[in-house]
GUROVO-468347 format. One line per 8 residues: number of its first residue (from 1); their letters; for each residue x, y, z of N, C-alpha, C, O. Coordinates in steps of 0.05 Angstrom, whole numbers, always signed. Atoms other than C-alpha are relative to their C-alpha. Layout:
% GUROVO-468347
NUM) a) X Y Z X Y Z X Y Z X Y Z | ...
% end
This chain:
% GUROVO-468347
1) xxxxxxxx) +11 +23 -14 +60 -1580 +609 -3 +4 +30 -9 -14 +45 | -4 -4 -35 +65 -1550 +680 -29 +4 +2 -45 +17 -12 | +33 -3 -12 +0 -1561 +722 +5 +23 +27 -12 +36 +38 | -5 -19 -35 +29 -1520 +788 -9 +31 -7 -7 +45 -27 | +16 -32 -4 -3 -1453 +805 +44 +11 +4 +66 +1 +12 | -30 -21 +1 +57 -1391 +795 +14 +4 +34 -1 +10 +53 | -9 -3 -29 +102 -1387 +860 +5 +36 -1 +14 +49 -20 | +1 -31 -2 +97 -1310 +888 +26 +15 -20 +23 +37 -32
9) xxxxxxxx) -25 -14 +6 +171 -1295 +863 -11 -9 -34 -15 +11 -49 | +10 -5 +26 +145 -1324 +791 -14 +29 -6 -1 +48 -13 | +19 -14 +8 +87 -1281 +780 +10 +33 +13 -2 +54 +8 | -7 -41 -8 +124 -1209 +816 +24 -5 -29 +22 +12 -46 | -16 -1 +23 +181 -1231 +761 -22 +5 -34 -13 +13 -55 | +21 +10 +30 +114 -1242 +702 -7 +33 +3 -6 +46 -18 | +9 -29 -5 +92 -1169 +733 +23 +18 -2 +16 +41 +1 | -18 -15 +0 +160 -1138 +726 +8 +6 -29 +16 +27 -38
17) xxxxxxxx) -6 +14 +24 +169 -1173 +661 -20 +24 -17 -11 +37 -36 | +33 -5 +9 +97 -1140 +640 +6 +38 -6 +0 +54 -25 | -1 -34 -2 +115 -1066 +657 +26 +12 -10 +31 +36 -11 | -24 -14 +5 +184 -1066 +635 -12 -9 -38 -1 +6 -54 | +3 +5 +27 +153 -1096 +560 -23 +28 -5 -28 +40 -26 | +21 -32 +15 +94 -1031 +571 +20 +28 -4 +15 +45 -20 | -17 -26 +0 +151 -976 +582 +7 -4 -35 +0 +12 -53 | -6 -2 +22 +182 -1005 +519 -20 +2 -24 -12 +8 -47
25) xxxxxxxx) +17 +1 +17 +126 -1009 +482 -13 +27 -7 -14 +32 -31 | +4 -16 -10 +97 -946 +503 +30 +28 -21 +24 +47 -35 | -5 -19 +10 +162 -910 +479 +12 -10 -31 +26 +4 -46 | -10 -1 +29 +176 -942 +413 -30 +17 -12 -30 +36 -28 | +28 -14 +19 +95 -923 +393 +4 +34 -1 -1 +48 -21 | -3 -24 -11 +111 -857 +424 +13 +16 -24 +6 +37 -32 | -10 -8 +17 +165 -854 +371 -5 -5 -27 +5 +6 -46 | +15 +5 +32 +133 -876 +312 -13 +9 -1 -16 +11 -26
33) xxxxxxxx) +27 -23 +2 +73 -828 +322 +28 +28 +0 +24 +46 -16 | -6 -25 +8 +123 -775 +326 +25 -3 -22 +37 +17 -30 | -13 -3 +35 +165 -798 +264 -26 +2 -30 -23 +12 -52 | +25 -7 +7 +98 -797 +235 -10 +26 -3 -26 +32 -21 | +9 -28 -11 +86 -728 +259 +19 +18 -25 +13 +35 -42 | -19 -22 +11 +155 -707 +233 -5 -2 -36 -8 +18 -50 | +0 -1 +26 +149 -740 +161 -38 +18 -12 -38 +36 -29 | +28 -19 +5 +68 -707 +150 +10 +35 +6 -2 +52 -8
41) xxxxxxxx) -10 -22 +2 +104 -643 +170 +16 +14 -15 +16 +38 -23 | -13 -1 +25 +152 -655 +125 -10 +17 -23 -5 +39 -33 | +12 +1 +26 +113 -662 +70 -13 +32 -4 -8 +47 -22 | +11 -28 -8 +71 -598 +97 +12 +20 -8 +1 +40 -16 | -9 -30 -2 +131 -551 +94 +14 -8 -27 +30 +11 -33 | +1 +3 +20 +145 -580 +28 -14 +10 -28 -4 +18 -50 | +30 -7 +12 +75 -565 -4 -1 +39 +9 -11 +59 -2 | -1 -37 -6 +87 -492 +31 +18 +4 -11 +12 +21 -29
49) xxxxxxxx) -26 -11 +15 +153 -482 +5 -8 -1 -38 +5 +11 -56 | -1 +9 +35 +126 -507 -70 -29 +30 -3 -33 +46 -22 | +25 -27 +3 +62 -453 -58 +18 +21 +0 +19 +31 -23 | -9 -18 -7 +109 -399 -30 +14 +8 -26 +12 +29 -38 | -21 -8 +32 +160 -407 -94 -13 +6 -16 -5 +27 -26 | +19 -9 +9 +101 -402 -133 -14 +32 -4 -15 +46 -25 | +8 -26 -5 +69 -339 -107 +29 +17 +1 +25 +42 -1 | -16 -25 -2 +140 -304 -101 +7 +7 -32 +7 +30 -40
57) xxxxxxxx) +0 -3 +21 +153 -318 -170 -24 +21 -21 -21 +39 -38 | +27 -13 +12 +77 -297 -191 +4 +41 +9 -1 +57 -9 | -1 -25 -5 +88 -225 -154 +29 +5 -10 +31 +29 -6 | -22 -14 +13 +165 -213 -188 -15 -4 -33 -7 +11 -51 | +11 -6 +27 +124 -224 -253 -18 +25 +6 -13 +46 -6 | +22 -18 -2 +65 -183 -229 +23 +31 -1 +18 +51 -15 | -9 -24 +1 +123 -132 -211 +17 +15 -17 +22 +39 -19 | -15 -3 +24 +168 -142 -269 -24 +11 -20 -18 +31 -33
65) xxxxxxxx) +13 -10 +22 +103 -134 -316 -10 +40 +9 -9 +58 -7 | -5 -29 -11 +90 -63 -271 +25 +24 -12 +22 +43 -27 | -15 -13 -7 +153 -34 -263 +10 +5 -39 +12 +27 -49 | -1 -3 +32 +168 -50 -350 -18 +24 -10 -6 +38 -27 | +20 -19 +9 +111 -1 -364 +19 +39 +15 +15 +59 +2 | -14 -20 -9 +155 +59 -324 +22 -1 -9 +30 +22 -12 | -28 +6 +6 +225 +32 -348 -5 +7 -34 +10 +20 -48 | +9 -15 +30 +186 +41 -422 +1 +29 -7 +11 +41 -26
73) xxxxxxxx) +4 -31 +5 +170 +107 -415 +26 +14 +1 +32 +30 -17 | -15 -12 -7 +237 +126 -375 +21 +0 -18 +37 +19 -18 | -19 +13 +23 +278 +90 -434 +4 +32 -15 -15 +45 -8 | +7 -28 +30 +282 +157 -485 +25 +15 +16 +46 +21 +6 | -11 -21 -16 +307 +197 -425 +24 -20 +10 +45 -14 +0 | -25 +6 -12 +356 +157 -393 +20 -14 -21 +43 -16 -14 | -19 +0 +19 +388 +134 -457 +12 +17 -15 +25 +10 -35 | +5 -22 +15 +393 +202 -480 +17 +12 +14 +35 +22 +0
81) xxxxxxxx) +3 -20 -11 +408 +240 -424 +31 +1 +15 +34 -9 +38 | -25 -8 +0 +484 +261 -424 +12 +27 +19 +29 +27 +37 | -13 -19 -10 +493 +330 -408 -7 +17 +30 -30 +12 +39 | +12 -8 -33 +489 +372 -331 -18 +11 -7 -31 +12 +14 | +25 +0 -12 +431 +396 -347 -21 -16 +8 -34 -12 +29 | +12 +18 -3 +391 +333 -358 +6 -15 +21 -12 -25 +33 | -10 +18 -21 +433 +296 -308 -6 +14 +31 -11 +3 +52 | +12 -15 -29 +418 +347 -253 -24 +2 +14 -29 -4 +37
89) xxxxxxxx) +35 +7 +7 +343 +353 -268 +6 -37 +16 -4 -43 +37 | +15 +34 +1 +347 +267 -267 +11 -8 +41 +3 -25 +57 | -13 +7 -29 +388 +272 -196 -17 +18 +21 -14 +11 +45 | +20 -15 -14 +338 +322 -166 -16 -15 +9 -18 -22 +33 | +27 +13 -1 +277 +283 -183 +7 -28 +8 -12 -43 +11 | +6 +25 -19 +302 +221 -152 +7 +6 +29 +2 -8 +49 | +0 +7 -34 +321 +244 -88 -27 +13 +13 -32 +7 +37 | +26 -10 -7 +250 +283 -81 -12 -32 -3 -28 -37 +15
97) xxxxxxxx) +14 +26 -13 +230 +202 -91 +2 -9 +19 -16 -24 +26 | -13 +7 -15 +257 +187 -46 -18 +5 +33 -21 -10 +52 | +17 -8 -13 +215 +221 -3 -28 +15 +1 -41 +14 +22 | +21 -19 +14 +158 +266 -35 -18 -24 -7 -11 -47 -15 | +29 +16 +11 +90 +234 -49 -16 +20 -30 -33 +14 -47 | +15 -24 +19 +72 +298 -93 +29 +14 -19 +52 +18 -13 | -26 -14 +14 +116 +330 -142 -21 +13 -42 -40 +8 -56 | +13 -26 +17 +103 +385 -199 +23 +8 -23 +43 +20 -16
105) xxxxxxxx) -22 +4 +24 +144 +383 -269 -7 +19 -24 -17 +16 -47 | -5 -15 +24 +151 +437 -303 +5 +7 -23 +24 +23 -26 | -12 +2 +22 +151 +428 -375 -10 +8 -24 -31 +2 -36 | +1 -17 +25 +156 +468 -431 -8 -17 -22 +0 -40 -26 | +12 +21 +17 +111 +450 -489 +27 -18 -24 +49 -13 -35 | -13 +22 +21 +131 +391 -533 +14 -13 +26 +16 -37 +20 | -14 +17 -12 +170 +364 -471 -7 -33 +11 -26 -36 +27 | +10 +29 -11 +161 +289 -453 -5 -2 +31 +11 -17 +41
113) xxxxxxxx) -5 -6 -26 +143 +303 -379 +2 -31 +1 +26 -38 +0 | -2 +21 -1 +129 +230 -377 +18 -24 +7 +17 -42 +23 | -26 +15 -4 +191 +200 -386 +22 +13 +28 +39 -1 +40 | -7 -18 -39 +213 +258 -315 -16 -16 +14 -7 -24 +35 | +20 +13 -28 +152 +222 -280 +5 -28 -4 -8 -41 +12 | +9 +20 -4 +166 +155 -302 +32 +0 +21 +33 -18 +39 | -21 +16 -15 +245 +162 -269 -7 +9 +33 +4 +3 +54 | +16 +2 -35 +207 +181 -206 -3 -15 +14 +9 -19 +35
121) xxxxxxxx) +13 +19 -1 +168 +131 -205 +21 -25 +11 +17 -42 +29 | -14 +34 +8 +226 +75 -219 +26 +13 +30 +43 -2 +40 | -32 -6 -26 +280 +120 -155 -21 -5 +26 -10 -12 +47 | +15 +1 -20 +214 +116 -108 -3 -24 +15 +7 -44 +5 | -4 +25 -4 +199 +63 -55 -28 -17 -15 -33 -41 -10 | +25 +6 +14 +134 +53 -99 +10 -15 -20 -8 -22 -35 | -10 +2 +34 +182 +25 -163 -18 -27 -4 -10 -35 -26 | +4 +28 +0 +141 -48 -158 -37 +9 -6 -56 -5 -14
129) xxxxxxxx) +35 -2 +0 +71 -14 -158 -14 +12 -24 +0 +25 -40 | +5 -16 +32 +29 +13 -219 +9 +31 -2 +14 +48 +16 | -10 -23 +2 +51 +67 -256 -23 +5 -28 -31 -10 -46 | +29 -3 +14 -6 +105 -291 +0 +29 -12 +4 +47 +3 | +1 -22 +10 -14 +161 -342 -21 +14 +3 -38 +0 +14 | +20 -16 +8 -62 +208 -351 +3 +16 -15 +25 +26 -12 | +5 -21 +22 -79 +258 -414 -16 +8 +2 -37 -3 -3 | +22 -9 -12 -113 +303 -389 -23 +11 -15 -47 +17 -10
137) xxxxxxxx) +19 -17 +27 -138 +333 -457 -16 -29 -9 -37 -21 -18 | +6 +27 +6 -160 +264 -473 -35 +0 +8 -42 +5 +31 | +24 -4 -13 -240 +259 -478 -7 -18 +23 -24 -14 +40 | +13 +18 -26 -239 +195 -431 +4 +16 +26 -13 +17 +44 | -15 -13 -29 -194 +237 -375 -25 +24 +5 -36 +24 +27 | +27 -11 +3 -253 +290 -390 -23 -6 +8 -40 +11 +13 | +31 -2 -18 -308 +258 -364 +1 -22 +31 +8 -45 +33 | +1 -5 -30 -316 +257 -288 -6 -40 +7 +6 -54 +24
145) xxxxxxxx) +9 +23 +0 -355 +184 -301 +30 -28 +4 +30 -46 +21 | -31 +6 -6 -277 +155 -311 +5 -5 +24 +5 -26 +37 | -18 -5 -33 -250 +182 -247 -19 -15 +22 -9 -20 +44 | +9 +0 -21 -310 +157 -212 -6 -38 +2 -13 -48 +23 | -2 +25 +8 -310 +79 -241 +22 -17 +24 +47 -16 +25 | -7 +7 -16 -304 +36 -182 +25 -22 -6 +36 -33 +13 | -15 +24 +8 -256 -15 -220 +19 +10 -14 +42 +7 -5 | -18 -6 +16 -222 +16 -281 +6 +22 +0 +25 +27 -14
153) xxxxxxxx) -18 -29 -15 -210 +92 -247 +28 +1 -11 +36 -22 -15 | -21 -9 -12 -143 +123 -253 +14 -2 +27 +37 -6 +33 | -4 -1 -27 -143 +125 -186 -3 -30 +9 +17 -39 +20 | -1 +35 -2 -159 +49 -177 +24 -6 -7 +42 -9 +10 | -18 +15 +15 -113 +25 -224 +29 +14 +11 +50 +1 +8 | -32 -4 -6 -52 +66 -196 -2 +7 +35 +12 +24 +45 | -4 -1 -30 -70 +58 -117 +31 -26 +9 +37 -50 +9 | -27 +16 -17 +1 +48 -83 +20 +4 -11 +42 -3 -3
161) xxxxxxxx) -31 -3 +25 +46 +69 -146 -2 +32 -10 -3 +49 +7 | -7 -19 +1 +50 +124 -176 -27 +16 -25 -31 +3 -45 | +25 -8 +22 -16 +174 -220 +13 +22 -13 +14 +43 -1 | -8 -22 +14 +16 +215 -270 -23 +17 -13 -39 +7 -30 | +16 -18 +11 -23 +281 -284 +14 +15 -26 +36 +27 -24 | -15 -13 +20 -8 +307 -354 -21 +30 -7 -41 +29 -22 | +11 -20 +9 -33 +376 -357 -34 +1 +8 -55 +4 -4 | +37 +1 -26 -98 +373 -305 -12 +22 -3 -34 +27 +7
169) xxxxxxxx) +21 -42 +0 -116 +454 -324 -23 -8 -26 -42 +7 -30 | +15 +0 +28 -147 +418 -398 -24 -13 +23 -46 -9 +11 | +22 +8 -5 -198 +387 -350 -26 +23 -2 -23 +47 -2 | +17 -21 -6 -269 +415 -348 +5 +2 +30 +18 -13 +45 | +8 -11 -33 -286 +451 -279 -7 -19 +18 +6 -29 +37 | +7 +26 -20 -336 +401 -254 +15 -21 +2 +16 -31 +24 | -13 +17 -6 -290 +348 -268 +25 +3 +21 +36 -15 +34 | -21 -2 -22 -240 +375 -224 -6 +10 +26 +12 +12 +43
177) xxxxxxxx) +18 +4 -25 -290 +387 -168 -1 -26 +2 +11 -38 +21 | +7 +37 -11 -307 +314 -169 +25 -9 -5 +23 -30 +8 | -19 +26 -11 -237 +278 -173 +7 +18 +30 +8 +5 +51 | -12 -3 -21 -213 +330 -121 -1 -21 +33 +14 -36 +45 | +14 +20 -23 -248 +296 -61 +14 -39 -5 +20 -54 +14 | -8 +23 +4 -226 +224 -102 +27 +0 +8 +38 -17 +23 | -29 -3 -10 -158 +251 -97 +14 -6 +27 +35 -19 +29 | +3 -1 -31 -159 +258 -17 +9 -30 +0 +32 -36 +6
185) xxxxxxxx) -7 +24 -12 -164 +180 -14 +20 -18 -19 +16 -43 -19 | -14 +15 +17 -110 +158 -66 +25 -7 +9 +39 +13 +12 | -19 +8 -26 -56 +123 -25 +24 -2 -17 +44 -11 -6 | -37 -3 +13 +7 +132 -85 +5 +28 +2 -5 +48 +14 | -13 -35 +6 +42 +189 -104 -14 +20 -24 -23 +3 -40 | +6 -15 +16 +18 +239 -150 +19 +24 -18 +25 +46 -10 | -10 -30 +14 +55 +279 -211 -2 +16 -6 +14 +23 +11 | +11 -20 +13 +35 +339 -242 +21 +6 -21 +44 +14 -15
193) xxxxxxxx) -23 -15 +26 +70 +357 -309 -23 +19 -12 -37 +14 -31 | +3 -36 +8 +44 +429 -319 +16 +12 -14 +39 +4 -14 | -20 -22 +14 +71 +488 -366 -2 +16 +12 +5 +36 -2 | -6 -15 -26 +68 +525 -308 -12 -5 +21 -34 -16 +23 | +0 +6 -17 +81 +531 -241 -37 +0 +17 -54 +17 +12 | +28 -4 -14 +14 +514 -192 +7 +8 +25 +19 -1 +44 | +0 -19 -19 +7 +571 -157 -26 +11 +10 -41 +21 -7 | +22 -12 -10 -53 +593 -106 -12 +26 -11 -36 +32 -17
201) xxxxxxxx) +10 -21 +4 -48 +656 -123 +8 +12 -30 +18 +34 -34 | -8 -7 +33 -40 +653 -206 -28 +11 -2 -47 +2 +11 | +25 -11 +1 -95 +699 -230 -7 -18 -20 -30 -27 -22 | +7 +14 +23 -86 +658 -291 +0 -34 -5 +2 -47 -26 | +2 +31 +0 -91 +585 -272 -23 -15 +9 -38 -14 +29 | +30 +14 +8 -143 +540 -298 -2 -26 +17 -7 -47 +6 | +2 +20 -15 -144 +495 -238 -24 +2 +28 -26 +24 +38 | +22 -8 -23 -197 +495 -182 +17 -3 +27 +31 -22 +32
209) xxxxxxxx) -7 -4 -24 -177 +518 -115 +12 -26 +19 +33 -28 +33 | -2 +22 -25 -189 +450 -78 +16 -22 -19 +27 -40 -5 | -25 +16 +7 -144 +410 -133 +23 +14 +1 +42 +2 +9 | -28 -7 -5 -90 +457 -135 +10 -7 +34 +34 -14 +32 | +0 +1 -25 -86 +450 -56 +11 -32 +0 +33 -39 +6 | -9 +27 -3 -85 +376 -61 +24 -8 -18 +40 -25 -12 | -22 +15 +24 -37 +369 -127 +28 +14 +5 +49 +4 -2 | -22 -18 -10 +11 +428 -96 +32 -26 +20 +29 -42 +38
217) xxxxxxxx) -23 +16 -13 +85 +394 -76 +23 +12 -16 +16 +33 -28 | -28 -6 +5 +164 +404 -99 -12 +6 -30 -31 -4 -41 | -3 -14 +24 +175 +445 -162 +20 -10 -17 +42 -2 -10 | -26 +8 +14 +222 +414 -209 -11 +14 -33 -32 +6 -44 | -1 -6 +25 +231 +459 -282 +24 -23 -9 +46 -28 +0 | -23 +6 +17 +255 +415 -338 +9 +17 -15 +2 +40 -21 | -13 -9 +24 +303 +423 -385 -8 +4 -28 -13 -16 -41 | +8 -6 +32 +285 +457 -454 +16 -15 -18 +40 -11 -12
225) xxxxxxxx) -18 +3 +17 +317 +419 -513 +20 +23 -13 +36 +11 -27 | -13 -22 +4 +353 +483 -529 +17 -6 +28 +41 -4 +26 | -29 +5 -25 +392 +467 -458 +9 -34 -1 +18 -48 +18 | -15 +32 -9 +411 +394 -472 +10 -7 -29 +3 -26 -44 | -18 +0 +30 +457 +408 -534 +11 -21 +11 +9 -37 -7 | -15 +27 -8 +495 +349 -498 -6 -23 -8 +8 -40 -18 | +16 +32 +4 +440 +297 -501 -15 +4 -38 -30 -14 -47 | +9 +4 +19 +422 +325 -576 +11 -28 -16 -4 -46 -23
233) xxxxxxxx) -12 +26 +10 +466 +272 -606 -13 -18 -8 -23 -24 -30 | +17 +24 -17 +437 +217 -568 -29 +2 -13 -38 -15 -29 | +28 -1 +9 +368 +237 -584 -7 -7 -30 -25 -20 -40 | +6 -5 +33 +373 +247 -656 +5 -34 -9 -12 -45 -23 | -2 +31 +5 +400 +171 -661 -12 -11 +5 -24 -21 -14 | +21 +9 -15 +357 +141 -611 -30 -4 -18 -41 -25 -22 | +20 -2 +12 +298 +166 -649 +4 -10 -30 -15 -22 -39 | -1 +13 +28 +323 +146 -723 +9 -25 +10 -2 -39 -8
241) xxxxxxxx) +4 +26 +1 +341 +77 -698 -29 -15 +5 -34 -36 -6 | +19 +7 -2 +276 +68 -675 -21 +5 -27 -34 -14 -34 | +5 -1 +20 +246 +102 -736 +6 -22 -20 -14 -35 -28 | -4 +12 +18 +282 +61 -784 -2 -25 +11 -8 -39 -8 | +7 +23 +9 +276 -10 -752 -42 +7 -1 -57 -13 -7 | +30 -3 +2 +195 +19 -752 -6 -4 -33 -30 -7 -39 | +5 -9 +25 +201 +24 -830 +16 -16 -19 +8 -22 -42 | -18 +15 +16 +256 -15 -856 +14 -24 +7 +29 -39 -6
249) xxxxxxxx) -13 +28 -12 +271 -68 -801 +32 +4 +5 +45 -17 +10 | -26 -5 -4 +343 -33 -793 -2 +29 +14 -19 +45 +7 | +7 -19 -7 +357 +24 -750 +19 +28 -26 +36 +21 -42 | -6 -17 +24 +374 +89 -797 +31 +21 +22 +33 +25 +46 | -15 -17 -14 +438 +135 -783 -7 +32 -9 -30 +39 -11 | +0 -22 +1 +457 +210 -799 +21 +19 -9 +39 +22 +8 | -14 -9 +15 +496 +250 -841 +14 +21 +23 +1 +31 +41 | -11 -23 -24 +549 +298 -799 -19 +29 -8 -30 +44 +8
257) xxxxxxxx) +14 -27 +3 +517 +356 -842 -17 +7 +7 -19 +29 +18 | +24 +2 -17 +449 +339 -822 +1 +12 +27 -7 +33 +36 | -5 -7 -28 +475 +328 -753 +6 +38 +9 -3 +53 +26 | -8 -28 -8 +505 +397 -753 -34 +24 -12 -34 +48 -7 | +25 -16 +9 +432 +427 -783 -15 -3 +26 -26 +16 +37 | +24 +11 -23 +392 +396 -728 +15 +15 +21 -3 +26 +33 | -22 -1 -23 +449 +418 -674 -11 +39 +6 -16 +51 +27 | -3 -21 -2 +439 +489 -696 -24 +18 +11 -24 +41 +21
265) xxxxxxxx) +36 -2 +2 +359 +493 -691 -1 +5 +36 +12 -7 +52 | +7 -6 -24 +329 +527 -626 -18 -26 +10 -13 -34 +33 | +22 +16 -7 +270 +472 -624 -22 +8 +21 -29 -4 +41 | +26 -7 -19 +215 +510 -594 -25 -18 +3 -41 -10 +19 | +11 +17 -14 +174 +452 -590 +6 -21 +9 -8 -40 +15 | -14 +22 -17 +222 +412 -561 +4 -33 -11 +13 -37 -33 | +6 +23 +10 +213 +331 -565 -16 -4 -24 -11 -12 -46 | +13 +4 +26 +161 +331 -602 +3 +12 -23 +4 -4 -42
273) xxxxxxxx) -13 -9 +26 +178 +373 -656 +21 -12 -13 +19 -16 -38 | -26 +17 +6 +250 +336 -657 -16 -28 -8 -17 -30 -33 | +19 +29 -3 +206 +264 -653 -14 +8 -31 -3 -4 -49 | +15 -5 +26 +157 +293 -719 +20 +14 -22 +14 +18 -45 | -18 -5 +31 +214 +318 -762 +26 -25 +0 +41 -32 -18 | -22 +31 +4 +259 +255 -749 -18 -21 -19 -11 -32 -40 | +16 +27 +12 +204 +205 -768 -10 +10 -35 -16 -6 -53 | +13 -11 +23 +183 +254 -827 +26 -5 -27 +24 -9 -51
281) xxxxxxxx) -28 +1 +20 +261 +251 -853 +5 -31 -9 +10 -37 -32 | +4 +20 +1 +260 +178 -839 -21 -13 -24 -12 -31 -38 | +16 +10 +15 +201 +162 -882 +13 +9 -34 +8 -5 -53 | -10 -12 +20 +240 +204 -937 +26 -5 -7 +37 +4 -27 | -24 +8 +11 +303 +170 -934 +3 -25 -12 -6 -45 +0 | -3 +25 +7 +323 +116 -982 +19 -19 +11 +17 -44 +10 | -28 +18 +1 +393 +97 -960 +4 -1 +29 -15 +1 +45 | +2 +6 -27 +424 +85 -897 -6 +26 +22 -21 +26 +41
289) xxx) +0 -22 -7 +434 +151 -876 -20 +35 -4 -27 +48 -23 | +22 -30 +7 +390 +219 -864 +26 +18 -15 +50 +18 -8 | -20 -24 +1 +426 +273 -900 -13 +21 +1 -1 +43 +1
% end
């Protein structure tokens, strides 16, 4: 109901009044835009953290489904492989992973180089990246068209892990003119399982100049089954359990006499020979045991 105009000391108190209600005002908004800020950030590193768990998960599958395909192969050998020779050989070839990009496996026919290149593969810092065979007698590994397939290559498919060469001299010529040059830009490691050493100056090696040059690295000779009377045992079981759950859904054992027949045998073709007269005995046994 007041009609009177503001007295000066009113209106400096209405103006004091005025700027002390904008400071406060000023810093509550201040703080609600940045509780605002903080909860949208929130949520942000929320939504990243639920992507991130996501994708780390997606690459330990990607590397678990990888690294299974080398731990397959290596299985045979490292369940097997008992005595110093095998164990020496297996302690060689991982500390050459260790550092070697190239490596050269000397193995006497019938030997599984394979299962030597896959524990490479799995001691290297590559163990997470593809691991890739090759047969070299194989008509696909045979034609040059393969090696040169911008998508489904050898060399594609095992950039960053590891390209196992199984016996690279069965290639034709031209084909080993044209991967040579592919070879140059393949950014894993490379095996070579040869039955002999690659040597520049072999009069008798079926390799072309400019791949031996590129595939040349550490020499590792395996062990002949004739030197791993230790890991025979092992082997001979290994292979009839697998045999027999293949055939009967149970794995099969082995008579000592047997055992002592097989024990005595040179095995000049090594694995495989042992591998094709196990499965052959297997298919021929009724009971639990080979005799």
């Amino acid at each position: 109901a007041r009609s009177a105009a503001l007295s000066l000391e009113e209106a400096r108190g209405l103006r004091a009044l005025g700027d002390r209600a904008t400071g406060l005002l000023s810093v509550s908004s201040a703080m609600a835009r940045s509780r605002q800020r903080e909860l949208a950030a929130r949520h942000h590193a929320e939504h990243v953290e639920s992507e991130r768990a996501a994708l780390a998960e997606a690459l330990q599958a990607e590397e678990r489904r990888r690294t299974a395909e080398a731990e397959s192969s290596a299985e045979p050998l490292r369940s097997t492989a008992h005595g110093p020779a095998s164990r020496m050989t297996i302690q060689e070839i991982e500390q050459l992973a260790r550092a070697e990009t190239r490596l050269v496996l000397v193995a006497p026919p019938g030997t599984d180089g394979r299962a030597w290149a896959a524990v490479f593969h799995l001691a290297s810092p590559r163990r997470g990246e593809p691991f890739v065979s090759v047969d070299c007698a194989s008509l696909r590994a045979r034609s040059l068209e393969n090696w040169e397939d911008p998508h489904n290559s050898p060399l594609k498919r095992s950039a960053g892990g590891t390209l196992v060469l199984e016996d690279p001299a069965a290639l034709p010529a031209d084909t080993q003119e044209g991967i040579a040059p592919l070879l140059l830009q393949h950014t894993g490691a490379i095996v070579v399982c040869s039955q002999r050493p690659l040597d520049l100056d072999d009069p008798e090696a079926r390799l072309s100049k400019n791949l031996l040059r590129l595939l040349r690295g550490p020499h590792v000779t395996l062990p002949a089954l004739a030197d791993r009377a230790e890991d025979l045992q092992s082997l001979v079981l290994f292979e009839l359990a697998a045999a027999g759950l293949r055939t009967r859904g149970e794995p099969l054992g082995i008579a000592p006499a047997a055992l002592r027949i097989l024990t005595e045998h040179t095995w000049p073709g090594n694995e495989l020979e042992l591998r094709a007269l196990l499965r052959h005995a297997a298919a021929r046994t009724a009971g639990p045991l080979v005799g």
